[in-house]
PDB file with one MODEL, atoms N, CA, C and O in Angstrom:
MODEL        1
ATOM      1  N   UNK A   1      20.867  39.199 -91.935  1.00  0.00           N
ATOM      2  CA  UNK A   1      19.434  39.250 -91.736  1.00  0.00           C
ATOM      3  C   UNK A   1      18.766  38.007 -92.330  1.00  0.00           C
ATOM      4  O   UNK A   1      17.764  37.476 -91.852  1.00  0.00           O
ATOM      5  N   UNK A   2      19.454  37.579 -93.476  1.00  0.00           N
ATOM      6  CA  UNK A   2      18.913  36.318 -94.585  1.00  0.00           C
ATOM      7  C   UNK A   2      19.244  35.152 -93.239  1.00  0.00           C
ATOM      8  O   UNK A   2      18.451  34.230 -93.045  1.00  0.00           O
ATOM      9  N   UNK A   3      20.068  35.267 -92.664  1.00  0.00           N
ATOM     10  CA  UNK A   3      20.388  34.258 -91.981  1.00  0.00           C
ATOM     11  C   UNK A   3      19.887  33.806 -90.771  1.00  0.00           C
ATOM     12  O   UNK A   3      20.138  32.668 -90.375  1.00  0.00           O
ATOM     13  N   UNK A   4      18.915  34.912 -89.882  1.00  0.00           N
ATOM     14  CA  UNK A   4      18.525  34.756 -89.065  1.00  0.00           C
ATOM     15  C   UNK A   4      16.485  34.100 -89.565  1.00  0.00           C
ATOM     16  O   UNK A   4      15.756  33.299 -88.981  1.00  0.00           O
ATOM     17  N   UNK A   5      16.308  34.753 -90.565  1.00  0.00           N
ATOM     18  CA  UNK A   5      15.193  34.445 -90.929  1.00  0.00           C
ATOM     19  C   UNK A   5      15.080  33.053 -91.353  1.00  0.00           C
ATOM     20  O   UNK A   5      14.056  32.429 -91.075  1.00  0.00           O
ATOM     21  N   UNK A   6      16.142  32.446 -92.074  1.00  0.00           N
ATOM     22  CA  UNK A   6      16.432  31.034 -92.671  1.00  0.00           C
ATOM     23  C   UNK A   6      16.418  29.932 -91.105  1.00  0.00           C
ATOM     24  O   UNK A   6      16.294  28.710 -91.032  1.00  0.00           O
ATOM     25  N   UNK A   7      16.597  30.948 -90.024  1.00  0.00           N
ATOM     26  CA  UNK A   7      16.657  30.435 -88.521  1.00  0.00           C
ATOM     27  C   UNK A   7      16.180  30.124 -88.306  1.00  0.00           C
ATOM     28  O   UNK A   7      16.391  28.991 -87.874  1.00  0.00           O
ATOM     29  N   UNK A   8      15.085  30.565 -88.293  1.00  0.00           N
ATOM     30  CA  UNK A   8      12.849  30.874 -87.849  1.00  0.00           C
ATOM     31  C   UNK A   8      12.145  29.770 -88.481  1.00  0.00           C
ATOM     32  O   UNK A   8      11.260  29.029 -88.054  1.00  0.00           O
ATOM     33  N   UNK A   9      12.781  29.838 -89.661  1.00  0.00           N
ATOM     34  CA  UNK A   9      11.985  29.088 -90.664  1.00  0.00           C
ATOM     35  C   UNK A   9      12.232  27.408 -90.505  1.00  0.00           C
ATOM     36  O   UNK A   9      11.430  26.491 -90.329  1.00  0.00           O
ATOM     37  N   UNK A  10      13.452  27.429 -90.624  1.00  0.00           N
ATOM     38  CA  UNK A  10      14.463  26.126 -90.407  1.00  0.00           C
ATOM     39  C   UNK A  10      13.558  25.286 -88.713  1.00  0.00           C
ATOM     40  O   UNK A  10      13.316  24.125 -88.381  1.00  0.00           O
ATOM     41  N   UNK A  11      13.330  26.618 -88.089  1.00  0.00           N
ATOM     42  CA  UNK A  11      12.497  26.113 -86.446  1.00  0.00           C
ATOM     43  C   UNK A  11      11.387  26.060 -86.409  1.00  0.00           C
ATOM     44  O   UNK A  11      10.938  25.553 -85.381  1.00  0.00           O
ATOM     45  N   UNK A  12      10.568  26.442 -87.259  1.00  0.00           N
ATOM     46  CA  UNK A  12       9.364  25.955 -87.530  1.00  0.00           C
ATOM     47  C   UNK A  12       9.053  24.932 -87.959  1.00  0.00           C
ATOM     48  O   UNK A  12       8.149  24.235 -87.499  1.00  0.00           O
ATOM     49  N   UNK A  13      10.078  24.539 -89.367  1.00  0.00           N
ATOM     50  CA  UNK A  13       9.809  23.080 -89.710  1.00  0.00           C
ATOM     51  C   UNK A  13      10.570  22.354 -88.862  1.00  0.00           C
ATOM     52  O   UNK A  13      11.200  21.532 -89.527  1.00  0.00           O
ATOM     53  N   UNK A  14      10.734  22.295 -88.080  1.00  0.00           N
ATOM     54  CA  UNK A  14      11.478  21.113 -87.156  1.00  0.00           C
ATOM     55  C   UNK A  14      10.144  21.186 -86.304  1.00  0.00           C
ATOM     56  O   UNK A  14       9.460  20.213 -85.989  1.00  0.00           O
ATOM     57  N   UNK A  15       9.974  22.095 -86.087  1.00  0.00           N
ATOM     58  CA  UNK A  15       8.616  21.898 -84.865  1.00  0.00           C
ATOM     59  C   UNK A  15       7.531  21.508 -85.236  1.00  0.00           C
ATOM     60  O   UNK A  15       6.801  21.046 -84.360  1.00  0.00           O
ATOM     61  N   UNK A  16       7.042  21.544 -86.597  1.00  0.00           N
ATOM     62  CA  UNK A  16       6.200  20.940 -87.341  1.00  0.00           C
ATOM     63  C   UNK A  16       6.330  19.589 -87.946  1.00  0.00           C
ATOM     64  O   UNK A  16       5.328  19.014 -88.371  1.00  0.00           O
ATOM     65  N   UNK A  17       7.455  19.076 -88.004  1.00  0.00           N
ATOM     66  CA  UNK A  17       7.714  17.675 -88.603  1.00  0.00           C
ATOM     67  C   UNK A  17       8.227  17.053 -87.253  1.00  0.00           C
ATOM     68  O   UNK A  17       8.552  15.913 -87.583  1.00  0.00           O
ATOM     69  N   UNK A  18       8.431  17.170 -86.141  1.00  0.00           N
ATOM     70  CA  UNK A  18       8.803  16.597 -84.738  1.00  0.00           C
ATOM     71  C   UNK A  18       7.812  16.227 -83.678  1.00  0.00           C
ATOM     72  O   UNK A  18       8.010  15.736 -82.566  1.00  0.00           O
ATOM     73  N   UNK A  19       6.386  16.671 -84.443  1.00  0.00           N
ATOM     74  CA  UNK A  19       4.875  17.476 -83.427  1.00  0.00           C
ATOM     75  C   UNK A  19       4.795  15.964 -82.119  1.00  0.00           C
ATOM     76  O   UNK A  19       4.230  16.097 -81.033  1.00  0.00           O
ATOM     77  N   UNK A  20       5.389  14.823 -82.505  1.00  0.00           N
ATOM     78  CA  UNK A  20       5.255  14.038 -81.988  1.00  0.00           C
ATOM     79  C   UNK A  20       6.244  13.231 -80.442  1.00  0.00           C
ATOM     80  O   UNK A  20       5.969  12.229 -79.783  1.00  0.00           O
ATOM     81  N   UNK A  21       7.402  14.199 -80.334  1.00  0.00           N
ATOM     82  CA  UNK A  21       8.192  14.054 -79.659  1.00  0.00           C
ATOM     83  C   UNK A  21       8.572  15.126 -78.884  1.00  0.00           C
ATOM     84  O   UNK A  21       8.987  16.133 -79.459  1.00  0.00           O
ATOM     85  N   UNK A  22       8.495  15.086 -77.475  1.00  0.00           N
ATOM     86  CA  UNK A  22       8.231  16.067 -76.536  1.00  0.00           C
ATOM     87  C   UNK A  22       9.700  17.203 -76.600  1.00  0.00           C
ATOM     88  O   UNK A  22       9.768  18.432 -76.598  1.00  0.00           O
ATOM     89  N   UNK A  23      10.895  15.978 -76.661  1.00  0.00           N
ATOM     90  CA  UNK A  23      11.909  16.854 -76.254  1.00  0.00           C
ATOM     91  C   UNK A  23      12.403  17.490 -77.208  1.00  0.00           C
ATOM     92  O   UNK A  23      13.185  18.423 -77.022  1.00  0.00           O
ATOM     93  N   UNK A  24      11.931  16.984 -78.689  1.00  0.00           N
ATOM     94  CA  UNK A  24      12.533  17.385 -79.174  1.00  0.00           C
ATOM     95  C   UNK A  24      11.989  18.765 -79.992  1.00  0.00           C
ATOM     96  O   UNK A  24      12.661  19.534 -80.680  1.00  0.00           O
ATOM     97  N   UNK A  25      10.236  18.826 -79.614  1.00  0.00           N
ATOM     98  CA  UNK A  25       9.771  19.793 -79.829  1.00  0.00           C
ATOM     99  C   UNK A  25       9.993  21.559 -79.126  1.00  0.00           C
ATOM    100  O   UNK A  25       9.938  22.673 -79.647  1.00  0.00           O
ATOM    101  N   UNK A  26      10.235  21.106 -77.825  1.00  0.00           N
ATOM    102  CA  UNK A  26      11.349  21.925 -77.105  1.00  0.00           C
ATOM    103  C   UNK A  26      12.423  22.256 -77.739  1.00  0.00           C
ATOM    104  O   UNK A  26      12.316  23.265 -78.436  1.00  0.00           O
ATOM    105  N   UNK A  27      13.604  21.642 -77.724  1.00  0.00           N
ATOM    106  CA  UNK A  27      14.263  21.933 -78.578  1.00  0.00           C
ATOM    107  C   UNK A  27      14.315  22.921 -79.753  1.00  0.00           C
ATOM    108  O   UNK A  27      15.092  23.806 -80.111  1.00  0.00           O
ATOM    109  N   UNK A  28      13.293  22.460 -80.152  1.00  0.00           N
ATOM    110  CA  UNK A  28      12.721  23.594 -81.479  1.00  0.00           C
ATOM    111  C   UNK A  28      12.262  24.789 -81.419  1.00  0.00           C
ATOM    112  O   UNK A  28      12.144  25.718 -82.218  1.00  0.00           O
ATOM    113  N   UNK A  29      11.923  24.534 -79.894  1.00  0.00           N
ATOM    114  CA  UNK A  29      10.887  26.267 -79.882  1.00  0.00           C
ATOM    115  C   UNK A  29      12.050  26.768 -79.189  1.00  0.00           C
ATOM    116  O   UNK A  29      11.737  27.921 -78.894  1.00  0.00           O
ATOM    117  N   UNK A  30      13.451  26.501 -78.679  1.00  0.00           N
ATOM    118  CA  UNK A  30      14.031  27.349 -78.281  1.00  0.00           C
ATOM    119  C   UNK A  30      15.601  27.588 -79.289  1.00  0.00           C
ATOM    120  O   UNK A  30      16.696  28.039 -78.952  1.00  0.00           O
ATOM    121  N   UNK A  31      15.110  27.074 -80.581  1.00  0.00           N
ATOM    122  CA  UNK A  31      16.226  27.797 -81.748  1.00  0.00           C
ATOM    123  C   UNK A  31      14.847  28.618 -81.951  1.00  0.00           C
ATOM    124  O   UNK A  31      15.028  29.821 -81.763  1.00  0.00           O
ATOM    125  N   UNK A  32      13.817  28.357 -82.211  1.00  0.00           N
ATOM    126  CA  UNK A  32      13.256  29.559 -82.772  1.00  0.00           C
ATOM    127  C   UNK A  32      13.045  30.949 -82.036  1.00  0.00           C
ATOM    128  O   UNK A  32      12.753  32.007 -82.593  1.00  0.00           O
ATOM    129  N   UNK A  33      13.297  30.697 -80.341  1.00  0.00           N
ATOM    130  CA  UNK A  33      13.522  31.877 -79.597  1.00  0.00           C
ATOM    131  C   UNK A  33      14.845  32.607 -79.809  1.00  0.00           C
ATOM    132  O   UNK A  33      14.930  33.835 -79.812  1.00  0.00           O
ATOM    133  N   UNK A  34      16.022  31.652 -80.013  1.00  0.00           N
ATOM    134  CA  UNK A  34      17.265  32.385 -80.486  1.00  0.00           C
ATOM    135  C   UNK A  34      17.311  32.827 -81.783  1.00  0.00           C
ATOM    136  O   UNK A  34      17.950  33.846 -82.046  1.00  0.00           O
ATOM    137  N   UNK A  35      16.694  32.177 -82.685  1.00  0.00           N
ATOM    138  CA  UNK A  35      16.899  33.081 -83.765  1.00  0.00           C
ATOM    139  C   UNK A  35      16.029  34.752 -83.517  1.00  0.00           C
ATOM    140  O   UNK A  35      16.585  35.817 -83.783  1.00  0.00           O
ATOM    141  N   UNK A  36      14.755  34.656 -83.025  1.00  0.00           N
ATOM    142  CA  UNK A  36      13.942  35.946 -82.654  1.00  0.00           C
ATOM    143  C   UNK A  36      15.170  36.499 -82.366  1.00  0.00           C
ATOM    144  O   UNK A  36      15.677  37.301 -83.150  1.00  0.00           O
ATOM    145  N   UNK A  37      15.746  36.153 -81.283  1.00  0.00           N
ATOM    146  CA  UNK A  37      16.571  37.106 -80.614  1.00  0.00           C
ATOM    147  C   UNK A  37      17.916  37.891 -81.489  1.00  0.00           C
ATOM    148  O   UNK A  37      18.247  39.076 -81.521  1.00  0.00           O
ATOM    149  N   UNK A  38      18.396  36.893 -82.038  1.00  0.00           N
ATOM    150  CA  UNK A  38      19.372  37.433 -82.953  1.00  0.00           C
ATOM    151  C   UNK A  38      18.905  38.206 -84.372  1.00  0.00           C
ATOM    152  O   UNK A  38      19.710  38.786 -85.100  1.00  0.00           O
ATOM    153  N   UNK A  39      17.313  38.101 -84.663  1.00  0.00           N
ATOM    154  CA  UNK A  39      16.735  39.099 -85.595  1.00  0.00           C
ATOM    155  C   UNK A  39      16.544  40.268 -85.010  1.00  0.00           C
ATOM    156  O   UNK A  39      16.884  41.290 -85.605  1.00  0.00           O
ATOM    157  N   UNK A  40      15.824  40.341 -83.426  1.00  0.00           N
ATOM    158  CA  UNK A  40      15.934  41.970 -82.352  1.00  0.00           C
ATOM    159  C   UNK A  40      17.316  42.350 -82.647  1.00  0.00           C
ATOM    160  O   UNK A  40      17.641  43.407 -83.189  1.00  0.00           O
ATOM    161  N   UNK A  41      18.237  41.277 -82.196  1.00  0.00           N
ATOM    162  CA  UNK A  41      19.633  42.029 -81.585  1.00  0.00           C
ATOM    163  C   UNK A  41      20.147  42.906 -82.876  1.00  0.00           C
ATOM    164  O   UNK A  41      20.570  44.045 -82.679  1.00  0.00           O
ATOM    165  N   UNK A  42      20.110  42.443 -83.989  1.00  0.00           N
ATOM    166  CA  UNK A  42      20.445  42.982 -85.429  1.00  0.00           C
ATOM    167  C   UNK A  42      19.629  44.186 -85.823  1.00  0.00           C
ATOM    168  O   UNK A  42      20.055  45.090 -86.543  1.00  0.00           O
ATOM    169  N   UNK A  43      18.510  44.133 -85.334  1.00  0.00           N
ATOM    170  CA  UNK A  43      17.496  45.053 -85.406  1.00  0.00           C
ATOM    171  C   UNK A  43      17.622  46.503 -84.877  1.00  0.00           C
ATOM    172  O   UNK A  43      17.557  47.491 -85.609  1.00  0.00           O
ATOM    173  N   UNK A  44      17.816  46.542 -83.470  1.00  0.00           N
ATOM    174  CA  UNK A  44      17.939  46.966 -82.833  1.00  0.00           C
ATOM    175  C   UNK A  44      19.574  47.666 -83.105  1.00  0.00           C
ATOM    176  O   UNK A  44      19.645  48.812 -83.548  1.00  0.00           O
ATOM    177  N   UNK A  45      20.536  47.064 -82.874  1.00  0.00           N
ATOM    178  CA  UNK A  45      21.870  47.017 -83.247  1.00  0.00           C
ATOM    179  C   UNK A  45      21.921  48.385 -84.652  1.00  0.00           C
ATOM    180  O   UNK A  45      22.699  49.337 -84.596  1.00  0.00           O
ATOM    181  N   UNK A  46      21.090  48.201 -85.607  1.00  0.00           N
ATOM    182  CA  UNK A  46      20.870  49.032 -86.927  1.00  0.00           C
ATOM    183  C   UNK A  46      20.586  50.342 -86.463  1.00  0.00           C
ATOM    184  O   UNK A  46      21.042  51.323 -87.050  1.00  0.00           O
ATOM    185  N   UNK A  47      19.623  50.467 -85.111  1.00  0.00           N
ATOM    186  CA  UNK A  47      18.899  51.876 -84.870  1.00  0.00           C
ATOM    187  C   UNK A  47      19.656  52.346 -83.639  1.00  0.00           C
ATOM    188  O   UNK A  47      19.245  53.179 -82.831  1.00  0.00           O
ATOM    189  N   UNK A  48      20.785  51.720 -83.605  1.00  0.00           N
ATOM    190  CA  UNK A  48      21.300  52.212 -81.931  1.00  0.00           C
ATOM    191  C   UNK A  48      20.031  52.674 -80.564  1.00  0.00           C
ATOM    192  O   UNK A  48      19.708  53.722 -80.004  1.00  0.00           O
ATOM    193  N   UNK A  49      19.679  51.454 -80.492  1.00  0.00           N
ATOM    194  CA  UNK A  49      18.537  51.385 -79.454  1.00  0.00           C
ATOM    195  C   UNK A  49      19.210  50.678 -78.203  1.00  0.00           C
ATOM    196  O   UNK A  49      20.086  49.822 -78.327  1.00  0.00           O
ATOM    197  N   UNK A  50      18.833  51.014 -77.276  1.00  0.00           N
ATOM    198  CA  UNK A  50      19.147  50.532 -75.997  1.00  0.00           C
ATOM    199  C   UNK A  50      19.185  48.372 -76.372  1.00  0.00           C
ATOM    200  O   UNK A  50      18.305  47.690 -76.897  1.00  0.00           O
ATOM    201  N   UNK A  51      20.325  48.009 -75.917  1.00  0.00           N
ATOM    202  CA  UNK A  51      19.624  46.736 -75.514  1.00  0.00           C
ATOM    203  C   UNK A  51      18.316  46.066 -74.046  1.00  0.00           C
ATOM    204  O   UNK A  51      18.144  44.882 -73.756  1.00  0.00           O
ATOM    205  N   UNK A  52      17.986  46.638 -73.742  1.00  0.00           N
ATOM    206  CA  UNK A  52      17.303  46.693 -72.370  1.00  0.00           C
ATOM    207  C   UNK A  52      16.007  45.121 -72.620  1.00  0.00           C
ATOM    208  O   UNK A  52      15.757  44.096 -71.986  1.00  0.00           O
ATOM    209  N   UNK A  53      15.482  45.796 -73.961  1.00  0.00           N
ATOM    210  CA  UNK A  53      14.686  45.165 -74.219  1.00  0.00           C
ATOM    211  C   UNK A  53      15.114  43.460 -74.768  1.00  0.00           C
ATOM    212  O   UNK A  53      14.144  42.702 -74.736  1.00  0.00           O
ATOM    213  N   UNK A  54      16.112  42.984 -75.129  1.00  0.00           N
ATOM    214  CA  UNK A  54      17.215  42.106 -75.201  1.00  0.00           C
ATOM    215  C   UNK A  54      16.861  41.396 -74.791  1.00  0.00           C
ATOM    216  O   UNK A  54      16.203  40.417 -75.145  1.00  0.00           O
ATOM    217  N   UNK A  55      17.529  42.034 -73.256  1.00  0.00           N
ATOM    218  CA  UNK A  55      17.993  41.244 -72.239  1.00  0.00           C
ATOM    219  C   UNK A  55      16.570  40.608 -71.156  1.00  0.00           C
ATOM    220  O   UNK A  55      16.687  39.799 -70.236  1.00  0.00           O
ATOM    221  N   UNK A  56      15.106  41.374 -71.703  1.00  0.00           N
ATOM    222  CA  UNK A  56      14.134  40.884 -71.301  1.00  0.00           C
ATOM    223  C   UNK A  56      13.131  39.997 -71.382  1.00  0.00           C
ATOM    224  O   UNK A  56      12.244  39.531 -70.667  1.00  0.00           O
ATOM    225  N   UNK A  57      13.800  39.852 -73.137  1.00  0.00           N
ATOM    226  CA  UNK A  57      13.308  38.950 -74.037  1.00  0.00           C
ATOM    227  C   UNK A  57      14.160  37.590 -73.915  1.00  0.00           C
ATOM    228  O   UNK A  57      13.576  36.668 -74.485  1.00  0.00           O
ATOM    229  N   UNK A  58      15.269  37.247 -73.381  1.00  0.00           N
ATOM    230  CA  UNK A  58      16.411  36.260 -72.842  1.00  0.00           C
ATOM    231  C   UNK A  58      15.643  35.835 -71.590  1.00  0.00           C
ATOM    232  O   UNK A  58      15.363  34.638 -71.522  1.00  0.00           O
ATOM    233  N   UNK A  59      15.269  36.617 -70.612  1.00  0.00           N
ATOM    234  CA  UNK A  59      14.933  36.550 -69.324  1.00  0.00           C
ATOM    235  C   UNK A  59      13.738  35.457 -69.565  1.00  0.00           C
ATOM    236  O   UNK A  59      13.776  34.279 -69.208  1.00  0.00           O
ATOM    237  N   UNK A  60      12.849  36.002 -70.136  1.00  0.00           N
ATOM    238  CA  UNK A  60      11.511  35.678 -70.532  1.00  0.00           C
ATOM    239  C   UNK A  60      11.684  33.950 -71.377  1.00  0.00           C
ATOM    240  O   UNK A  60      10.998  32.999 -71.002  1.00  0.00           O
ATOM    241  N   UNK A  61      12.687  33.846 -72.496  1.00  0.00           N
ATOM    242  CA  UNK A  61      13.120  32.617 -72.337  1.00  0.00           C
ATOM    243  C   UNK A  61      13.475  31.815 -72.134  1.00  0.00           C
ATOM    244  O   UNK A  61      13.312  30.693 -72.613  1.00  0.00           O
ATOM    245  N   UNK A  62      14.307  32.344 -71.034  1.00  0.00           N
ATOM    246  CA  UNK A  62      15.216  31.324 -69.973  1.00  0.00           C
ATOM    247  C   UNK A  62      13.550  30.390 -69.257  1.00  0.00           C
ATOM    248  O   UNK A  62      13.127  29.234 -69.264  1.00  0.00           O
ATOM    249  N   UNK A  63      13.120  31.624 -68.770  1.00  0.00           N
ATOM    250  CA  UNK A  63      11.534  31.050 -68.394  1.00  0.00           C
ATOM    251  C   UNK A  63      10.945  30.059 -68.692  1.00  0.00           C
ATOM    252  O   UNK A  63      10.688  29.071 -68.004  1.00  0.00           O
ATOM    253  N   UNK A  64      10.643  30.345 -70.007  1.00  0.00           N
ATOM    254  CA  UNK A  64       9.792  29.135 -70.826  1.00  0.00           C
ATOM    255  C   UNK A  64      10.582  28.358 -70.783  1.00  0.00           C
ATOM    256  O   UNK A  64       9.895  27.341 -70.871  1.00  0.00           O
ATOM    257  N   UNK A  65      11.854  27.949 -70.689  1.00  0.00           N
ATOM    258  CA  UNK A  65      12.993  26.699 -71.295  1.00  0.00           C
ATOM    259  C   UNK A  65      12.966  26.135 -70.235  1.00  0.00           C
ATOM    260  O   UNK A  65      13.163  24.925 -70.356  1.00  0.00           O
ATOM    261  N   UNK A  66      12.768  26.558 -68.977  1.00  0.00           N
ATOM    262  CA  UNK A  66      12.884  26.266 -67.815  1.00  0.00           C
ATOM    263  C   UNK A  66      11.791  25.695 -67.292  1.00  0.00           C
ATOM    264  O   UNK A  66      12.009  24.708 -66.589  1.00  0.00           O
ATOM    265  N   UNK A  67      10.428  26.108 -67.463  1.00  0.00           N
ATOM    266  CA  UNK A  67       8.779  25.538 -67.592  1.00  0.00           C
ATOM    267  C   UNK A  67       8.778  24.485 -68.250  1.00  0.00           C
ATOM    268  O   UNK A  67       8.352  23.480 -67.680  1.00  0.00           O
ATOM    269  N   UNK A  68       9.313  24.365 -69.827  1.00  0.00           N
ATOM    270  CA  UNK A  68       8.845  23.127 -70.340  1.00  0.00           C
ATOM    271  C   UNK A  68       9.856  21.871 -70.067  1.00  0.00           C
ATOM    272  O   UNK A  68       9.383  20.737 -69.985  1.00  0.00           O
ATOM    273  N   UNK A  69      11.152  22.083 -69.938  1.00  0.00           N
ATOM    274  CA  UNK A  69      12.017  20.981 -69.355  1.00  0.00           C
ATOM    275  C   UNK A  69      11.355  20.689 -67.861  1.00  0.00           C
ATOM    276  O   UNK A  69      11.945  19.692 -67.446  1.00  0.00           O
ATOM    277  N   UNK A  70      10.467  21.089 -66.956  1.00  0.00           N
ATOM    278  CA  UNK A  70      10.032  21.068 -65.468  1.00  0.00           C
ATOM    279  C   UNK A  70       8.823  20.420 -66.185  1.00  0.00           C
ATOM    280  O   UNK A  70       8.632  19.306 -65.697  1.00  0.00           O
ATOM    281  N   UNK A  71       8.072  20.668 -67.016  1.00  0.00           N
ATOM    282  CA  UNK A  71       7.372  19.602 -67.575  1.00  0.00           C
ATOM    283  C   UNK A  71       7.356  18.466 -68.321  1.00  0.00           C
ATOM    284  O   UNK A  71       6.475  17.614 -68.207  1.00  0.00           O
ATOM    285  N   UNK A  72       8.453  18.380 -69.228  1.00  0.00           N
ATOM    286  CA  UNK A  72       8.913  17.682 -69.696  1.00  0.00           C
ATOM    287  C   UNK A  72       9.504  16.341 -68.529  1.00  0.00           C
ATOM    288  O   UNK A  72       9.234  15.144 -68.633  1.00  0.00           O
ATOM    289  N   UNK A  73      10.189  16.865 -67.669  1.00  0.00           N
ATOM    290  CA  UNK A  73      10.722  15.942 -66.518  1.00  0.00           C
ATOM    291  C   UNK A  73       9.386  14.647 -65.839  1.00  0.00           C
ATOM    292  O   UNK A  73       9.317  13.418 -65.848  1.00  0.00           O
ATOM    293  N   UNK A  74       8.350  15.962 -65.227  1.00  0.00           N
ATOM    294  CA  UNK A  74       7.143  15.638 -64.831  1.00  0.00           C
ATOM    295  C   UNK A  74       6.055  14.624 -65.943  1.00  0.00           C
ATOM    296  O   UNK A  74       5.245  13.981 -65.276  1.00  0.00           O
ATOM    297  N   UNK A  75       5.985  14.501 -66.786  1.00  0.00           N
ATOM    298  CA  UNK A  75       5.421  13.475 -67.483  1.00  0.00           C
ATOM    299  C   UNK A  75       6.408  12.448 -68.050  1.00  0.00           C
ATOM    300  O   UNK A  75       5.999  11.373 -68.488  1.00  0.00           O
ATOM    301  N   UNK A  76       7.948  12.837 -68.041  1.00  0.00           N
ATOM    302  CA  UNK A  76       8.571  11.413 -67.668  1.00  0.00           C
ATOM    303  C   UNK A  76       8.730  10.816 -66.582  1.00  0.00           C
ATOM    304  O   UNK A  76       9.157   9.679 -66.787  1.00  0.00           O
ATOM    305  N   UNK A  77       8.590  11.039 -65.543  1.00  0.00           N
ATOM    306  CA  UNK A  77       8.413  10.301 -64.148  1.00  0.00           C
ATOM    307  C   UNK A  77       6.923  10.101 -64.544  1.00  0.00           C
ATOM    308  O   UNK A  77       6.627   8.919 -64.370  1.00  0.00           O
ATOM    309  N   UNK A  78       6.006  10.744 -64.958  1.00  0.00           N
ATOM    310  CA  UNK A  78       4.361  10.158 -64.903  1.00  0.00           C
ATOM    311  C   UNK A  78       3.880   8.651 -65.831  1.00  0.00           C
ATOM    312  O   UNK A  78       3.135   7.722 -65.521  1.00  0.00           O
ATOM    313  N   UNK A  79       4.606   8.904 -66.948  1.00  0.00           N
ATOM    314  CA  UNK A  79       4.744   7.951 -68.177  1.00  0.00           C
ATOM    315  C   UNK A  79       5.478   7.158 -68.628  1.00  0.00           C
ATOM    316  O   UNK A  79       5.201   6.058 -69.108  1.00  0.00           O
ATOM    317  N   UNK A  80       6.696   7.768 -68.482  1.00  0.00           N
ATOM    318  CA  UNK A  80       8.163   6.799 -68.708  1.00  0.00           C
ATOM    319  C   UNK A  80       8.377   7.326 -69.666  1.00  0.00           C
ATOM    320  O   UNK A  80       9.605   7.261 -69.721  1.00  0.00           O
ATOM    321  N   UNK A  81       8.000   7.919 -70.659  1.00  0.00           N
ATOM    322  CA  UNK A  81       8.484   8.612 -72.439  1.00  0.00           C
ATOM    323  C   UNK A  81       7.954   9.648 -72.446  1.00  0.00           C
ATOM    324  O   UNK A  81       7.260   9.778 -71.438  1.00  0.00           O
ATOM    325  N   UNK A  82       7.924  10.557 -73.152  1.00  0.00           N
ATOM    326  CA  UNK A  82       7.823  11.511 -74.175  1.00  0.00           C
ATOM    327  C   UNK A  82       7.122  11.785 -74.828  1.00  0.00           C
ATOM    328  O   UNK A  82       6.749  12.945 -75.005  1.00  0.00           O
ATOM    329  N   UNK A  83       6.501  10.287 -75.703  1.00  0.00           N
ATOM    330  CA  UNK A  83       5.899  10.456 -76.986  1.00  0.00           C
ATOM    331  C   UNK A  83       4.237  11.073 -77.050  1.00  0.00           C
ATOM    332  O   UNK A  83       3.400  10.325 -76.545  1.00  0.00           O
ATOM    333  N   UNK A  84       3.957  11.802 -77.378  1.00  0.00           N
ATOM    334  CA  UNK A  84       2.050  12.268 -77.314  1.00  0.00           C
ATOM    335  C   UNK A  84       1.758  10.903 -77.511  1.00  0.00           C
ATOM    336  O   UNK A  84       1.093  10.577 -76.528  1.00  0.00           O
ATOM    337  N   UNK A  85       1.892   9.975 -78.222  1.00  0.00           N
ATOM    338  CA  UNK A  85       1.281   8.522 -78.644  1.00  0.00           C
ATOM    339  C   UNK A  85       0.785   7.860 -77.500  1.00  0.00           C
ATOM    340  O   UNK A  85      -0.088   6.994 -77.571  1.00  0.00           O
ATOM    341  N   UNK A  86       1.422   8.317 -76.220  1.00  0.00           N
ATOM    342  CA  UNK A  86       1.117   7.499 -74.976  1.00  0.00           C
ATOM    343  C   UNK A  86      -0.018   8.523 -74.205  1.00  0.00           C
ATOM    344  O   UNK A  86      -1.144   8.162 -73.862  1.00  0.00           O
ATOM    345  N   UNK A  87       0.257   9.176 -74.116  1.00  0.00           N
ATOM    346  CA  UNK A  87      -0.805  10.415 -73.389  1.00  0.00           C
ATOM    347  C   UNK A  87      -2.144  10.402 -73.865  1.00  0.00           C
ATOM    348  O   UNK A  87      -2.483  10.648 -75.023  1.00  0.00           O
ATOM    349  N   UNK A  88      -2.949  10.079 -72.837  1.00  0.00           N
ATOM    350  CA  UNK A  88      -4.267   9.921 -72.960  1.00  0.00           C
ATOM    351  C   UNK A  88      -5.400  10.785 -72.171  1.00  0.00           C
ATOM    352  O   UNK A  88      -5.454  10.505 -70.974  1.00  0.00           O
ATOM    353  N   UNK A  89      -6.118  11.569 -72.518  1.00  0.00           N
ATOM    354  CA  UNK A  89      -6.707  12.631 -71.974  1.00  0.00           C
ATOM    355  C   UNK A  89      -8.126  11.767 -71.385  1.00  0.00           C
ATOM    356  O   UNK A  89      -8.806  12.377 -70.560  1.00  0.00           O
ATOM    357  N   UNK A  90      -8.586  10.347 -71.800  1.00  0.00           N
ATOM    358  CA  UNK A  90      -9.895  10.035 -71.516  1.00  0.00           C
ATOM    359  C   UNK A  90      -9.693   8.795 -70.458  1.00  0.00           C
ATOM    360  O   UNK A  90     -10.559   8.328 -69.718  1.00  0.00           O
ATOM    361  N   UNK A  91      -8.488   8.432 -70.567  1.00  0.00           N
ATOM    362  CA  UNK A  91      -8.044   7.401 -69.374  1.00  0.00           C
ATOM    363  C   UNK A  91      -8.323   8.198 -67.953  1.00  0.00           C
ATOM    364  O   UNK A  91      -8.075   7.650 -66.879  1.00  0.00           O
TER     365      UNK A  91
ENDMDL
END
């Protein structure tokens, strides 16, 4: 349980000290979806509960991982990089 929380945490500060780099902020938000998941699965696992809900919460991140790499792609063909430093909302 210590280990999955040290997960979360560990993915927050990466996502907070990275705020500046697209891919790699991705990256980050999807250890912090696997660790969620492996805190449910343990969770759940304790109360002999259906996995149902699991496998919806996987579904649901495949999603997002799949949205932000389709965006991620799309402002590198728009920009050439990654970096927020280049992205300009008033241009």
């Amino acid at each position: 349980m210590f280990f999955s929380f040290f997960m979360f945490f560990s993915g927050v500060m990466a996502f907070s000290m990275k705020r500046k780099h697209l891919l790699l902020m991705l990256l980050s938000l999807e250890f912090i979806n696997l660790s969620l998941y492996l805190n449910m699965f343990l969770y759940l696992s304790n109360f002999f509960f259906e996995y149902y809900f699991c496998m919806i919460f996987l579904t649901m991140s495949v999603c997002e991982g799949a949205l932000g790499l389709s965006i991620l792609v799309s402002l590198i063909r728009t920009y050439g990089n990654d970096y927020f430093q280049t992205f300009s909302v008033l241009w």
